[in-house]
C-alpha positions as CSV (number, residue, x, y, z in Angstrom):
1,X,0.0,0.0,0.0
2,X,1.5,3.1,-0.8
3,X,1.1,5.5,1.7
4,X,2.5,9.3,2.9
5,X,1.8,10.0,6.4
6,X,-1.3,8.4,6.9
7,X,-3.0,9.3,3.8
8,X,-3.0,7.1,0.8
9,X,-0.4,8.9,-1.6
10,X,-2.0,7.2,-4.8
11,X,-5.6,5.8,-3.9
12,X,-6.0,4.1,-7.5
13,X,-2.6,2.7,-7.0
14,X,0.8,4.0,-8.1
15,X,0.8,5.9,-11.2
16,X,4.1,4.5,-13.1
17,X,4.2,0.5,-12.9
18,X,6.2,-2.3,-14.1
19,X,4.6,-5.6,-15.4
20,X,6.1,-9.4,-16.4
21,X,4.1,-10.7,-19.4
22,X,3.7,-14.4,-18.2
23,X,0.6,-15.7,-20.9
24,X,0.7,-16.2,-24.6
25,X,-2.4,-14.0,-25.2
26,X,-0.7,-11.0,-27.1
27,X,2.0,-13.1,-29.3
28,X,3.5,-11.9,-31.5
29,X,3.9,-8.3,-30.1
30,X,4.3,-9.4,-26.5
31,X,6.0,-12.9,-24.7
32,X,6.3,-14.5,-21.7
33,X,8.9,-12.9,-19.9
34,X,8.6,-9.4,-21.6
35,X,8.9,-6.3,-19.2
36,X,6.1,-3.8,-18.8
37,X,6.4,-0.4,-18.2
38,X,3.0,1.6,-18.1
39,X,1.3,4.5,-16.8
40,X,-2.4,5.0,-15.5
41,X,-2.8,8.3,-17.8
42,X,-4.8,9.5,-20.7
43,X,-7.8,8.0,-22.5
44,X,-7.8,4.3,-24.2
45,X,-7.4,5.0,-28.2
46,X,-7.9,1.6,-30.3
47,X,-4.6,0.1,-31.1
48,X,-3.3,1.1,-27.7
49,X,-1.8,-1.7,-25.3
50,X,-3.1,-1.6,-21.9
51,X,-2.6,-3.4,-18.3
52,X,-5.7,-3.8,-16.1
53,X,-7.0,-6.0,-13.2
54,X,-8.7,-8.8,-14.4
55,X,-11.9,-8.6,-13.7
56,X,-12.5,-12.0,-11.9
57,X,-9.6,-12.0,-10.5
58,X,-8.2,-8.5,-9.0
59,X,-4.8,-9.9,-7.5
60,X,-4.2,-10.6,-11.2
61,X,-3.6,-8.0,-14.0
62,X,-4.2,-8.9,-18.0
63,X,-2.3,-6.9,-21.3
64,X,-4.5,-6.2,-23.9
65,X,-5.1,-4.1,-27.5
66,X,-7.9,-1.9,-26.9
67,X,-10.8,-2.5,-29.4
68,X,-13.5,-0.3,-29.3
69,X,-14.3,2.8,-27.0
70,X,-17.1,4.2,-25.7
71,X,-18.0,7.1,-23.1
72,X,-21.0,7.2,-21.4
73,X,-22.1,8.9,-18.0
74,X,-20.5,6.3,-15.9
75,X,-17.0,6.7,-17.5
76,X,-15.1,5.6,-20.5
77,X,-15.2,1.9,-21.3
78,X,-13.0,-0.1,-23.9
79,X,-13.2,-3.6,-25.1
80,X,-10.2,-5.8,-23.8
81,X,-8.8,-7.9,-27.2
82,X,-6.1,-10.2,-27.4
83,X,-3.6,-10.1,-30.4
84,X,-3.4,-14.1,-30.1
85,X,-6.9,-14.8,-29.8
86,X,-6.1,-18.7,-30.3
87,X,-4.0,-19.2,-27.5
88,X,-5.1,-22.0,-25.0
89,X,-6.7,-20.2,-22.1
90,X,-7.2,-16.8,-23.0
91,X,-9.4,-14.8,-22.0
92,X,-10.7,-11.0,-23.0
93,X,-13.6,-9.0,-23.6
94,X,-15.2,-11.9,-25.3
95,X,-15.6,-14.0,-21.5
96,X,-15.5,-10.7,-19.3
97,X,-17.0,-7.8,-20.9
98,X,-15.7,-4.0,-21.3
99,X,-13.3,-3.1,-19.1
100,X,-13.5,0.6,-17.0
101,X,-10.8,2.8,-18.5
102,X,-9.9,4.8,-15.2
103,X,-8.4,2.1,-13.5
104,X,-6.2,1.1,-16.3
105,X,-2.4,1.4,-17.6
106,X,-0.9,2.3,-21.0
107,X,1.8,0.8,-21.8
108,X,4.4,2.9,-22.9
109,X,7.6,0.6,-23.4
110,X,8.5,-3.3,-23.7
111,X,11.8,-5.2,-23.3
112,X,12.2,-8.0,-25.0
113,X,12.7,-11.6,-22.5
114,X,16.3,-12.1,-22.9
115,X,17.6,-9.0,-24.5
């Protein structure tokens, strides 16, 4: 928990993070292994690639393409796609739905596992 003095210094969570890609889900552009850095700023725009909790599971976060957007009076939504749709066991927006933009991270940089 990240804290400053009693208060929470980030109640959403920090705003820089770094994440391990551990599933085949977004093969080719992203492996097991490849580092994560990503930022919980700006709007989802299609193409993008973004970290989130997963829904049934909030100990555990999923990387995804953003499909579509939408906005509506309870926030801004996007639809959760994987590049690797094939992959045994994956799951996106197909199984769980849209996911809440405001809690999400953009990924802004990947290192390639074992570079």
């Amino acid at each position: 928990m990240w804290r400053n003095h009693g208060r929470r210094l980030f109640p959403d969570g920090p705003p820089l993070r770094r994440f391990v890609v551990v599933e085949d889900s977004m093969r080719p552009t992203l492996q097991p292994g490849d580092g994560l850095l990503a930022v919980r700023c700006g709007a989802p725009k299609p193409g993008q690639v973004r970290v989130f909790a997963d829904p049934r599971r909030s100990t555990r976060y999923l990387v995804k393409r953003v499909g579509a957007v939408r906005h509506s009076e309870h926030g801004t939504f996007f639809e959760a796609v994987s590049d690797n749709a094939d992959a045994p066991g994956v799951t996106d927006s197909r199984v769980f739905g849209w996911i809440p933009a405001a809690r999400s991270y953009r990924v802004l940089w990947s290192v390639r596992a074992g570079r």
